[in-house]
N, C-alpha and C positions, 0 to 999 in steps of 0.2 A: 247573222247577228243574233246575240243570246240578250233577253231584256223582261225586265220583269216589270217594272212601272211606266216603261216606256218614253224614260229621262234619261237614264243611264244606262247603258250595254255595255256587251263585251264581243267585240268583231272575232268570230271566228269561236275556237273552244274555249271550254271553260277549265277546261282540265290541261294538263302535258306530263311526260315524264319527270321524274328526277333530275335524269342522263340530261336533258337537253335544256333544263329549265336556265342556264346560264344565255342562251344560245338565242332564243326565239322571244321577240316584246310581246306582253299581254299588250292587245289594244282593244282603250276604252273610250269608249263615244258619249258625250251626254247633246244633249238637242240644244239649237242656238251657239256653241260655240262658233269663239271666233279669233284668228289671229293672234297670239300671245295669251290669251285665257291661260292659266294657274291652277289646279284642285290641289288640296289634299287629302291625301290616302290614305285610308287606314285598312288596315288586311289584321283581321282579328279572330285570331284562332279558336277553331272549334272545338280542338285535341288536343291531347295533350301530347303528342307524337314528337312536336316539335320544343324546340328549347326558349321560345317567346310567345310569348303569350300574344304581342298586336308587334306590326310593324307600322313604322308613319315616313311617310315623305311626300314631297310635293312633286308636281310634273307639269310642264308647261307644253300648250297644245303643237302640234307639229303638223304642216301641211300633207295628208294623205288622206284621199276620199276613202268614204264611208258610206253607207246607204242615208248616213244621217249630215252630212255634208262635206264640208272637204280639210275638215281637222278632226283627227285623234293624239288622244294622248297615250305615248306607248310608255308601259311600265316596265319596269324588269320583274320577272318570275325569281331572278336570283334571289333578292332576301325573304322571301320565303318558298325558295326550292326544297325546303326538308321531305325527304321519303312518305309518301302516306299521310301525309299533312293536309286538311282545310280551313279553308279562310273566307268568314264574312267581307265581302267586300262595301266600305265606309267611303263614300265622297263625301267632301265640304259638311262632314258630318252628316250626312244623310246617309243612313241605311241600304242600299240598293237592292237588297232583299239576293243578289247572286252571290253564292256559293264559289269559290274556285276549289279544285283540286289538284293535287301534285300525287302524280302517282308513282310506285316504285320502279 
C-alpha cells in the first residue's frame, strides 16, 4: 500500500499501462471507512498529454480487505487511461499528495 499522509492510499501501484488501464480497478483506502461510505474524486492533471485537464466522479466503498480494513473503493483507470498521462489524486477535496501514472 502506497500512502503519503497516512489517510488516504492506494493498495497496490500507482502507475499501469495504457493497454490494461480499462481492465484492472485502481484501489483506494482512506482509514475509518465503513459500509456504504461515498468520496469524491478528482484525478487532476499534471500534463498536458492528455485531452482533460481533471476528471471528477464519485465511488462508494465495496467490501475487500485492505491493510487499512475491510473496505476499499475501486476506481476505474479508464477515464484517465491516456498514454503518458499523470494525475494528482483529490478526495473529498483533500489533496492526497499521490501521484498516479499511466504509462504507454
Amino acid at each position: 500500500m502506497i500512502t503519503v499522509d497516512g489517510k488516504i492510499g492506494v493498495v497496490g501501484e500507482t502507475s499501469t499501462p495504457a493497454a490494461t488501464a480499462m481492465d484492472e480497478p485502481l484501489l483506494i483506502v482512506r482509514r475509518g471507512t465503513v459500509e456504504r461510505d461515498r468520496v469524491a474524486l478528482r484525478f487532476q492533471n499534471l500534463e498536458s498529454s492528455a485531452p482533460a485537464a481533471w476528471v471528477d466522479y464519485g465511488v462508494t466503498a465495496h467490501p475487500r480487505p485492505s491493510p487499512w480494513g475491510a473496505f476499499t473503493f475501486e476506481a476505474g483507470w479508464k477515464p484517465i487511461g491516456f498514454a503518458d498521462s499523470c494525475w494528482r489524486l483529490v478526495v473529498d477535496g483533500t489533496d492526497s499528495g499521490l501521484v498516479l501514472h499511466v504509462r504507454p
